[in-house]
N, C-alpha and C positions, 0 to 999 in steps of 0.2 A: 504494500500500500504506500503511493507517495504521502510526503509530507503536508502536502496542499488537501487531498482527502482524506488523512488522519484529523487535519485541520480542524477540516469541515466538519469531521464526526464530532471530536470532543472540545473542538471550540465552537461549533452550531447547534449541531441537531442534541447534540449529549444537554447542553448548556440551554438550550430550549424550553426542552421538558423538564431539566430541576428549576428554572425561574419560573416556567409556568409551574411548577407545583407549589413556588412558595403563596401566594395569594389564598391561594384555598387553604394552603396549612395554617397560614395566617388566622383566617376566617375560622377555622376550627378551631383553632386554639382558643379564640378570640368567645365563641359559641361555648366554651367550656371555662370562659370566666377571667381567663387571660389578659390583662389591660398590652396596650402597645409598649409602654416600658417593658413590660414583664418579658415580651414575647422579643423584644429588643438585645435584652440580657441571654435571655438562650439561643438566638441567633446568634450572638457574642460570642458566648461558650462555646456553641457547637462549629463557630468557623476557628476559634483558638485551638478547638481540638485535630480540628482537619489541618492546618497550619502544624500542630506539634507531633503529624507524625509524618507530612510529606516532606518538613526541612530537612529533616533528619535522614530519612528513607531514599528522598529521589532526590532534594538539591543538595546534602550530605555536608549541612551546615549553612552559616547564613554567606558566606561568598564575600564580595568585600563591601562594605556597611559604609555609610557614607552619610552627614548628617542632610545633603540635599536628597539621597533615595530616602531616606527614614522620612522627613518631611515629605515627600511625595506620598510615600504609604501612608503616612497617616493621613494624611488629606484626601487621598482614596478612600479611608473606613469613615471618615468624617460624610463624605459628599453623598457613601451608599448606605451609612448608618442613619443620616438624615432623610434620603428616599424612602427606606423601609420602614423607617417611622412612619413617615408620610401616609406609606401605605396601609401601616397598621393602623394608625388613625381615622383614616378614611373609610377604612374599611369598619371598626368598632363606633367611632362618636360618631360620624355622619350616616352608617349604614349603608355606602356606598355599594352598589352590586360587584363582584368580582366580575362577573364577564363584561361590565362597561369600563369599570378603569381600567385593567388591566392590557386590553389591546393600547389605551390612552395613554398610561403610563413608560410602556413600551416603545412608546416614540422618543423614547431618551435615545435612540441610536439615531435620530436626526442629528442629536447634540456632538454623538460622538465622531458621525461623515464630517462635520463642518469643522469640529477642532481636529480632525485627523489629517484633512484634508490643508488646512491654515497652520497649526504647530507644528506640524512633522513634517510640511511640504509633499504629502501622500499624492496629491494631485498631477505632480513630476512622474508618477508611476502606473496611476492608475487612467482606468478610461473614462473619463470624468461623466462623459452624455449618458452612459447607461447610467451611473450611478445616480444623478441629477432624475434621470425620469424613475426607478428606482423610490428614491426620497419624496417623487410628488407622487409617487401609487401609496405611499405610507401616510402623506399628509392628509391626501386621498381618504384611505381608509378611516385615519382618523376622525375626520369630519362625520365618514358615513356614521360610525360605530356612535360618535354623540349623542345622536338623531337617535338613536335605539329608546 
């Protein structure tokens, strides 16, 4: 298998179905009494756990540590610990439906084509038209799935 469809597997389609599973998990947790901090904190735990056997296992320690990556990781668990609140909120105080936000929500990968494409000069490599139409079948969608 090349590396482009390994990709695809366990950076797409694998990575699909565990974010589409969290919402619902959410939601159930949430059904069983769970406030959004609560469900925050064991999101917590259970990514510190996955974190404390792959360093070790497959990066085979932390590599070279540097205080601009350490600020970037954290600012990653900051920006995606603030979303899943978001979500847990939305979903317990508002009663929001999981199948309306959640396609909604999902347009965070608009966020990501534009700074991928603008930070990292992505656009130098990639075919920029398909992706552009692409992003407007997503905005597309999004508008549709509102309307639900």
């Amino acid at each position: 298998m090349s590396n482009n469809m390994a990709g695809i597997l366990l950076g797409g389609i694998l990575l699909a179905v565990m974010y589409g599973l969290f919402p619902v998990l959410v939601k159930s947790g949430n059904a069983h009494g769970l406030t959004p901090g609560a469900m925050l904190l064991c999101v917590g735990a259970a990514v510190t756990a996955i974190g404390g056997v792959y360093l070790p296992v497959v990066d085979r320690g932390f590599g070279a540590v540097s205080f601009t990556g350490t600020a970037f990781g954290l600012a990653a668990g900051f920006a995606w610990g603030l979303g899943a609140l978001g979500v847990g909120y939305a979903i317990s105080a508002l009663n929001a439906p999981v199948a309306l936000i959640t396609p909604i929500f999902n347009t965070n990968s608009l966020v990501a084509v534009v700074l991928g494409l603008v930070v990292f000069s992505e656009w130098k490599t990639l075919q920029v038209p398909p992706l552009l139409l692409g992003t407007l079948l997503i905005v597309i969608g999004g508008i549709v799935i509102s309307r639900a």
